[in-house]
C-alpha positions as CSV (number, residue, x, y, z in Angstrom):
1,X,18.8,0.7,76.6
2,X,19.1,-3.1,75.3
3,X,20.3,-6.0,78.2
4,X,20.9,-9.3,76.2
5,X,20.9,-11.8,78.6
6,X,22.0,-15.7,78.9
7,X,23.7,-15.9,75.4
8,X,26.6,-17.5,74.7
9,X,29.2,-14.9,73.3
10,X,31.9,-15.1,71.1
11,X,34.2,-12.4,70.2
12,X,36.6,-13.3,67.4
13,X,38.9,-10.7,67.9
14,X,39.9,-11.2,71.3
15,X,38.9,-14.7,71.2
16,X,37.1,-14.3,74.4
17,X,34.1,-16.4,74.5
18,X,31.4,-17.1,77.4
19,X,28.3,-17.0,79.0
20,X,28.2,-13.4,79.4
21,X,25.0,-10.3,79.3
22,X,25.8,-7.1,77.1
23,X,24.3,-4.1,78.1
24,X,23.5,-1.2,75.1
25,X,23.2,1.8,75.4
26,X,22.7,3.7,72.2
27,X,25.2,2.7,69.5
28,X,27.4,1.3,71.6
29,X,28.2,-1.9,74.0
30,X,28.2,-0.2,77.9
31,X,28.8,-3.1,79.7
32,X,30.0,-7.1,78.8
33,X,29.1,-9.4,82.1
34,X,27.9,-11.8,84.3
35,X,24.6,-11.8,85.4
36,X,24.7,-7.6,84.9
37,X,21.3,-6.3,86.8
38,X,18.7,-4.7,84.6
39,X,19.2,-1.0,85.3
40,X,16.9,1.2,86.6
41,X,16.2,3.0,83.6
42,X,14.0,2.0,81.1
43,X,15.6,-1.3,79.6
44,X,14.4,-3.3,77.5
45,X,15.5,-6.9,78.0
46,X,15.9,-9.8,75.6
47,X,16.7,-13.4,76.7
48,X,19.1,-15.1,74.7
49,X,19.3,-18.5,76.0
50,X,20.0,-20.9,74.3
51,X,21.7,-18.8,70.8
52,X,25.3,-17.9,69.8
53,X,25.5,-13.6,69.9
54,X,28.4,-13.1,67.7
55,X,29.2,-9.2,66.2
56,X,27.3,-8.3,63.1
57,X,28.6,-10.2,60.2
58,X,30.5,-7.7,57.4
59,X,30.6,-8.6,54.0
60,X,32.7,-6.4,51.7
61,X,31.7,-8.0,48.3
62,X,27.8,-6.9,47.4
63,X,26.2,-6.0,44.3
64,X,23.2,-3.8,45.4
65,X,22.7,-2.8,41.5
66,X,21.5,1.1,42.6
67,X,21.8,3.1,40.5
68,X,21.5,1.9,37.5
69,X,19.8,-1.6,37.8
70,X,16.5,-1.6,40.1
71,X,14.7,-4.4,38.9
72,X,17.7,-6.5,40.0
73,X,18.0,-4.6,43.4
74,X,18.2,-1.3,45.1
75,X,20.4,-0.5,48.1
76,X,17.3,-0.9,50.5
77,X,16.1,-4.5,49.2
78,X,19.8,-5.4,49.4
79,X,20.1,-4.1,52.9
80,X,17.0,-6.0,53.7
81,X,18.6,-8.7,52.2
82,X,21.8,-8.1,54.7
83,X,19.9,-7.8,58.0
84,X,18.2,-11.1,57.5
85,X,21.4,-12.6,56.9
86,X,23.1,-11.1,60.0
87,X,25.0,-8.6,58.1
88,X,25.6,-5.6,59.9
89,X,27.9,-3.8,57.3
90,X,28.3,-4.5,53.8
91,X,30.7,-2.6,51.2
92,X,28.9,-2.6,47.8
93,X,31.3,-2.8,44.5
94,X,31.1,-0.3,41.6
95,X,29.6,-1.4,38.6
96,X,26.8,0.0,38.9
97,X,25.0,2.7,36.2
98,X,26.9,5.5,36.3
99,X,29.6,3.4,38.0
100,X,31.5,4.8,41.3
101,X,34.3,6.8,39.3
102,X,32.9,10.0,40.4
103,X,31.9,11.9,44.0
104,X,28.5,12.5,42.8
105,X,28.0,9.1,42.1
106,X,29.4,7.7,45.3
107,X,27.8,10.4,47.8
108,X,24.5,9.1,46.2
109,X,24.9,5.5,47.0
110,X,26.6,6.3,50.3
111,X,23.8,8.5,51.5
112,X,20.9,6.2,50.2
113,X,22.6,3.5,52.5
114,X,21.9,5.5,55.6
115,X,18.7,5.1,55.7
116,X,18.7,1.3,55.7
117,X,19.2,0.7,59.3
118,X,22.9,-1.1,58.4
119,X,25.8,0.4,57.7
120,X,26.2,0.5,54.0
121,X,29.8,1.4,53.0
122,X,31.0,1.7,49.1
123,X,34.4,1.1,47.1
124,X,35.0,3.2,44.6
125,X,36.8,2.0,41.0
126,X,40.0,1.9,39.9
127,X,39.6,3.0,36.7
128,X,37.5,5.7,34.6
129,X,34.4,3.6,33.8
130,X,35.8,0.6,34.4
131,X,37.5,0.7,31.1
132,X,41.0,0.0,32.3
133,X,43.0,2.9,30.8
134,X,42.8,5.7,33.0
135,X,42.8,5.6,37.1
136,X,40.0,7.4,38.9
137,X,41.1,10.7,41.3
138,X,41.4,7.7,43.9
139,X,42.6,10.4,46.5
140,X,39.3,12.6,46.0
141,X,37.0,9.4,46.4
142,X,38.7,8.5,49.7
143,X,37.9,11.5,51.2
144,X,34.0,11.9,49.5
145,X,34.1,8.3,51.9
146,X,35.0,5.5,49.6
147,X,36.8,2.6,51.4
148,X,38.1,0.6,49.3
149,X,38.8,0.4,45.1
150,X,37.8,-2.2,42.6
151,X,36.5,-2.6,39.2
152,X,35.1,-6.0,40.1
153,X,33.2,-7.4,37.3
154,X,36.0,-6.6,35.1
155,X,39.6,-7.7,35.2
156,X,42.3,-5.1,34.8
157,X,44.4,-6.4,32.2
158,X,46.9,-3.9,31.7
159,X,49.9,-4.1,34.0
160,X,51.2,-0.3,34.7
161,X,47.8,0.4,35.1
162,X,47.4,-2.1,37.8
163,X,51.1,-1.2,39.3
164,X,50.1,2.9,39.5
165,X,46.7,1.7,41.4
166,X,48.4,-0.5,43.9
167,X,50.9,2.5,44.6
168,X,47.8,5.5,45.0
169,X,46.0,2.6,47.2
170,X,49.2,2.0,49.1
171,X,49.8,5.9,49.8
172,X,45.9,6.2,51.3
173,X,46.6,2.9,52.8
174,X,43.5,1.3,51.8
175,X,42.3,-1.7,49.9
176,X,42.7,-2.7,46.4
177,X,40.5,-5.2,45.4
178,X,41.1,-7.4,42.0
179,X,38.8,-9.7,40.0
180,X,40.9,-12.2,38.4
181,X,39.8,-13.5,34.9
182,X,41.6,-13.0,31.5
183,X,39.2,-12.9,29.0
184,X,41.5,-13.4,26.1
185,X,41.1,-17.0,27.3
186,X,37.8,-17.1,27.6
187,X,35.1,-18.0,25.2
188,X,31.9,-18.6,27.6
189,X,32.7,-17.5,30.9
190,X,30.4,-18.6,34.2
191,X,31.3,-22.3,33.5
192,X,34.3,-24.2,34.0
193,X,36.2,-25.5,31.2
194,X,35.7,-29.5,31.7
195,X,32.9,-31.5,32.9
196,X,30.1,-28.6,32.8
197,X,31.0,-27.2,29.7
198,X,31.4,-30.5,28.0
199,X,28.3,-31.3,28.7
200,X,26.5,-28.4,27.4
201,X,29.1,-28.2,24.5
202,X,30.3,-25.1,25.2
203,X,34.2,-24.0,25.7
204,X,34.2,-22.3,29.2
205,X,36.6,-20.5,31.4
206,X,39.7,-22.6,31.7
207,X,41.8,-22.7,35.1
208,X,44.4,-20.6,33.5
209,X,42.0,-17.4,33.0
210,X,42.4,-17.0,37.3
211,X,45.8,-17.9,38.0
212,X,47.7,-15.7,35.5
213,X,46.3,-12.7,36.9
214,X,46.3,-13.7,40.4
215,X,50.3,-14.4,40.0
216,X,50.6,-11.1,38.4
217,X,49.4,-9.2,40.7
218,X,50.4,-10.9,43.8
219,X,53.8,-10.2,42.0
220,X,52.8,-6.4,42.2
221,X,51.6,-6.3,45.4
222,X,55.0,-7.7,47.1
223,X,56.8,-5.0,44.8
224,X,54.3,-2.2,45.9
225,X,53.5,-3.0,49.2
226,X,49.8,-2.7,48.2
227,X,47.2,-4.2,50.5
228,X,45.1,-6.3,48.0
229,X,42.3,-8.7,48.0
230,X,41.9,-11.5,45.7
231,X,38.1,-11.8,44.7
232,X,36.3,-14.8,45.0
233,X,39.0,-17.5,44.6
234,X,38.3,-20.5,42.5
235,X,41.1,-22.6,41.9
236,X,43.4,-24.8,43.7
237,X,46.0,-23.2,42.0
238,X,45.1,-19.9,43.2
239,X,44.9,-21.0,46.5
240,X,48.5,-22.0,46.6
241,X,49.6,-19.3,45.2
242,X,48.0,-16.9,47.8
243,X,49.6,-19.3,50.5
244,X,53.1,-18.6,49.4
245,X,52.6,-15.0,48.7
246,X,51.0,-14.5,52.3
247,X,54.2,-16.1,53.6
248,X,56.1,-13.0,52.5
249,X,53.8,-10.4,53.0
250,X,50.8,-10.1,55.4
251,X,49.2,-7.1,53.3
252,X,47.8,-10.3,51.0
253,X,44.4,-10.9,51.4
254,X,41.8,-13.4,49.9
255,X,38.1,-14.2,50.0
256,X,35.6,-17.3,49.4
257,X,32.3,-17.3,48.7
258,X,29.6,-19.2,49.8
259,X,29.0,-20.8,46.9
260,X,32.8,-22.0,45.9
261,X,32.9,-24.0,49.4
262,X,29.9,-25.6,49.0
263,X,29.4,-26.2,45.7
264,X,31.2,-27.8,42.2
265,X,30.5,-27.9,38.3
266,X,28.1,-30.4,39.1
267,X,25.9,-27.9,40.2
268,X,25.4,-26.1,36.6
269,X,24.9,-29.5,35.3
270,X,21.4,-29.9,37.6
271,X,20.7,-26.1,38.2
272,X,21.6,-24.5,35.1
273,X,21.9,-20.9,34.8
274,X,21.1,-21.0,38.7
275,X,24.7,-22.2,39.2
276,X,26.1,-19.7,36.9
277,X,28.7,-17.3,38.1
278,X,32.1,-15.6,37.6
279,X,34.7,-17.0,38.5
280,X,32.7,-20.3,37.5
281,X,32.6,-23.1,40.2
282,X,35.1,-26.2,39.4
283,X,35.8,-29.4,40.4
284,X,35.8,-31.0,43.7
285,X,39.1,-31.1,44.2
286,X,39.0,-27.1,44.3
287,X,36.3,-27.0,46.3
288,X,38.7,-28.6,48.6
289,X,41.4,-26.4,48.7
290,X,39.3,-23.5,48.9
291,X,38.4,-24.9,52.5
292,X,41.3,-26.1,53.2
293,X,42.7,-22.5,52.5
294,X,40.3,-21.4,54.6
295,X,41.1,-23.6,57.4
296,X,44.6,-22.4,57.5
297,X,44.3,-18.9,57.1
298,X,45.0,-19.3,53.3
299,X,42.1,-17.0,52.8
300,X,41.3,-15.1,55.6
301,X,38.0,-13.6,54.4
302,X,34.1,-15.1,53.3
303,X,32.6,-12.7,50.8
304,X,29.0,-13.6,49.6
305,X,29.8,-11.8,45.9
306,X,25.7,-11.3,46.1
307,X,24.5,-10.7,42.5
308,X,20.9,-10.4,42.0
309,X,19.6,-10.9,38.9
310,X,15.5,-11.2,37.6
311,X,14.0,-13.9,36.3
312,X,14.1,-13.2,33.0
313,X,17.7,-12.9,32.6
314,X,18.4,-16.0,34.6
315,X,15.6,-18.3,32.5
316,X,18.0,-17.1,29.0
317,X,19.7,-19.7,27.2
318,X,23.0,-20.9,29.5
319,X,25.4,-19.3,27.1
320,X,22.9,-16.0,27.3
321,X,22.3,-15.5,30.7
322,X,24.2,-12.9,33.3
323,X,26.4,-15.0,36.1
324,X,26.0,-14.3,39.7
325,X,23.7,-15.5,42.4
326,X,22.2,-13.5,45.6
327,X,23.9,-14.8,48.6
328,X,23.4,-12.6,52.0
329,X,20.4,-14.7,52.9
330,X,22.3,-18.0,53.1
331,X,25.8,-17.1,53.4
332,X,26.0,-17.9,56.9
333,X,23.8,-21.3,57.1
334,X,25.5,-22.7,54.2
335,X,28.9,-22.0,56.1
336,X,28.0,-23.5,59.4
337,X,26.5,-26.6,57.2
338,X,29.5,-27.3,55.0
339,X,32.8,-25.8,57.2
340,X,31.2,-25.7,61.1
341,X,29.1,-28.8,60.9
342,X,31.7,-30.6,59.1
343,X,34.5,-29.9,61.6
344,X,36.8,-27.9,59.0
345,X,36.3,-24.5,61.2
346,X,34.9,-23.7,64.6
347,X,32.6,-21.6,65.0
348,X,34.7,-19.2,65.9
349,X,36.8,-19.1,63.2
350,X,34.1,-19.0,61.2
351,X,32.9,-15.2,62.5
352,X,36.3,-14.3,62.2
353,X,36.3,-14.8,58.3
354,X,32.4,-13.5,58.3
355,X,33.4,-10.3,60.8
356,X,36.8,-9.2,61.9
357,X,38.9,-9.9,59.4
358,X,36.6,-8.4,56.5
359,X,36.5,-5.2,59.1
360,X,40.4,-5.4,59.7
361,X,41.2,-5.2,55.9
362,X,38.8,-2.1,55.3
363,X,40.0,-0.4,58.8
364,X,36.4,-0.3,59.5
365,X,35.0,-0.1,63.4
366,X,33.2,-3.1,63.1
367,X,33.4,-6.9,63.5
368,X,33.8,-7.7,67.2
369,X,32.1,-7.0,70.8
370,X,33.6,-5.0,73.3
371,X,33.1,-2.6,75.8
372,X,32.5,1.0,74.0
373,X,32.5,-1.0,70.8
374,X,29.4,-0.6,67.9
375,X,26.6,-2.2,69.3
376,X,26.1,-4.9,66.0
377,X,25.3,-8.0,66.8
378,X,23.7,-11.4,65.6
379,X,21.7,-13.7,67.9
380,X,22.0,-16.8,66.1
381,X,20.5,-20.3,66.9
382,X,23.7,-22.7,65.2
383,X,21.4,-25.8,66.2
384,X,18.3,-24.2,64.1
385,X,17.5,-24.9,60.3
386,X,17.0,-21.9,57.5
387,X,15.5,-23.7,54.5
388,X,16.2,-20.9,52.1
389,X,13.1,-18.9,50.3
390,X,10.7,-15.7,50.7
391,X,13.9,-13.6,50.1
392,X,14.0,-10.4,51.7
393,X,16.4,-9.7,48.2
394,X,14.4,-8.6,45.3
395,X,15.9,-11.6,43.5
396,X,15.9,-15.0,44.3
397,X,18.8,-16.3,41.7
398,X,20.3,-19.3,43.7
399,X,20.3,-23.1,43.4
400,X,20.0,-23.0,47.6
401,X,16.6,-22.0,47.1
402,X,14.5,-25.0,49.5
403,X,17.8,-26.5,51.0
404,X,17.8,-27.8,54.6
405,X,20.6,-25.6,56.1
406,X,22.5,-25.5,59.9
407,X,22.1,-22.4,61.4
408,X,19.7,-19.9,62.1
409,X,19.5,-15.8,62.3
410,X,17.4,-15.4,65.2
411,X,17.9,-11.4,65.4
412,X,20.2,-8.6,63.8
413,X,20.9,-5.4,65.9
414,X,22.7,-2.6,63.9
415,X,23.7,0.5,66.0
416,X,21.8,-0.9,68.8
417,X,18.6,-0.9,67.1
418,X,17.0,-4.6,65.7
419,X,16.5,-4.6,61.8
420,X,15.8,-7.8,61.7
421,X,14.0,-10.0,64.0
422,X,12.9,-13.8,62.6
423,X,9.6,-14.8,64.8
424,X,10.2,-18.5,63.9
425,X,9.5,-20.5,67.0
């Protein structure tokens, strides 16, 4: 048995906050309380005075590169990576090497992730090796245990393909998730078309690229009835977009990352291929809106997209080098520093972007802290400082690296048992 005692507690999704103890007991929360006595039983007791205990963070956007890619990352480094950044469950996306189109491929991944200590959950693609033309047996790959779909990394660009994959998701009622970049407007994509590409003379990814698609396939999701999930949202435009379609239908879903909240075209211009990414980040006036959607339910979910790549692929010429930074390890801090600390969010609202609502959209048991709930916790010291470095991630591709952030993972608990335990003092 576990006793946490003293912390402050915040459950997003009852909204029930306090001074309260939680008692484990295995996998699961026995008792929430005042002042609950140690039991007789062998307990172990840990004093929590002082930190925030919130439920385990989720994130259902990771790139954990296995198989395929283990220079970049394996799904043990990446659910290293996770536990230090007070991720309880993460949901990895499919392009890996062979990609998730197939049971084999999927029961590989999904049974690697249990022995990580977190829970380590999986999409499955949408289409046949991500090529666009033919759908995956999406019914067979939700039973093998995927839980959602996605060919992140790739847009989908042809439409009947996209309207028979938002029917088969909404039958299984489960997630459809879309990355939303044309590439026939395209010529460099990870930067934004303006400032940062000027500067390196390069064309970019316009604007345009994101919200054509997005306002396609919100269009199909109203018609379908699909539950769908806009990846990593970049634009203002987008944003408003999302906001009226969410007005008519609550099965729309969208998610930040990190790095678009806190971060502009400015960034590539000082950090280079460090601030490369897809969708690519834009101008300060999106950066904006992103929060702004954030702040009003807009986008209801904070995703950390983390994409590890080495060294050598990130020190290419701009042009030549992958997009994508690693973000579990500072996912959290950066969000307590630029929504919390800022007064966008509370802190609250915060863990239910980072926990519940993430959980809610994948129907996963996960994401708050109840009685007879999963016992998946953060203790988490919001007045503490992470300076971001000595990655638990193979990778360290970020331009956070050596920041002074707000917020601090004290200790992760997954299933009851700690995975991570920071001995800072």
């Amino acid at each position: 048995m576990l006793l946490i005692r003293n912390g402050y507690m915040i459950d997003p999704k009852s909204g029930r906050e306090g001074k309260y103890d939680l008692l484990i007991d295995g996998d699961r929360i026995r008792k929430i309380g005042k002042q609950l006595p140690v039991p007789e039983e062998h307990c172990r007791v840990i004093d929590a005075e002082g930190l925030l205990v919130a439920p385990g963070l989720v994130d259902v956007h990771v790139h954990f590169r296995d198989p395929g890619f283990p220079l970049k990352e394996d799904i043990l480094t990446g659910a290293r990576a996770a536990a230090k950044g007070g991720f309880t469950t993460v949901v990895m996306m499919g392009n890996t090497k062979p990609c998730m189109d197939n049971p084999d491929t999927l029961r590989y991944a999904l049974e690697k992730g249990k022995s990580t200590g977190i829970h380590v959950l999986s999409c499955a693609n949408v289409t046949m090796g991500m090529q666009g033309q033919e759908l995956t047996p999406m019914e067979e790959l939700a039973v093998r245990g995927a839980v959602g779909f996605t060919d992140d990394g790739i847009p989908l660009m042809d439409e009947e393909i996209v309207r028979a994959a938002m029917e088969r998701a909404a039958k299984l009622d489960m997630p459809i998730s879309f990355h939303e970049e044309d590439p026939s407007l395209i010529s460099e994509n990870g930067i934004n078309r303006g400032k940062a590409s000027a500067h390196f003379g390069i064309a970019g990814s316009p604007r345009e690229a994101e919200t054509g698609l997005v306002e396609r396939d919100l269009r199909l999701a109203l018609e379908t009835g699909a539950d769908i999930n806009i990846q990593h949202i970049s634009t203002r435009e987008a944003v408003d977009l999302v906001r009226r379609a969410r007005e008519k239908s609550p099965r729309i879903h969208a998610e930040a990352t990190p790095h678009h909240f806190s971060l502009t075209e400015e960034a590539v211009i000082r950090y280079g291929s460090l601030a490369k990414m897809n969708p690519p980040l834009r101008e300060e006036e999106d950066r904006l809106a992103i929060i702004q959607g954030l702040a009003d339910g807009t986008i209801d979910i904070i995703a950390t997209d983390h994409a590890p790549h080495t060294e050598e692929e990130k020190a290419k010429p701009l042009p030549q080098a992958p997009s994508g930074i690693i973000g579990l390890e500072t996912a959290l801090p950066l969000a307590i520093t630029c929504l919390v600390q800022e007064g966008y969010l509370t802190m609250g609202k915060l863990l239910r972007l980072m926990s519940a609502n993430p959980a809610n959209l994948y129907h996963l048991d996960a994401g708050y802290l109840a009685e007879n709930g999963p016992a998946d916790l953060v203790l988490i010291d919001t007045a503490g400082e992470t300076i971001p470095g000595d990655y638990a991630s193979k990778a360290s591709n970020t331009p956070f690296t050596g920041w002074r952030l707000r917020g601090r993972v004290v200790r992760t608990i997954a299933s009851g048992i700690t995975v991570y335990e920071d001995r800072q003092k």
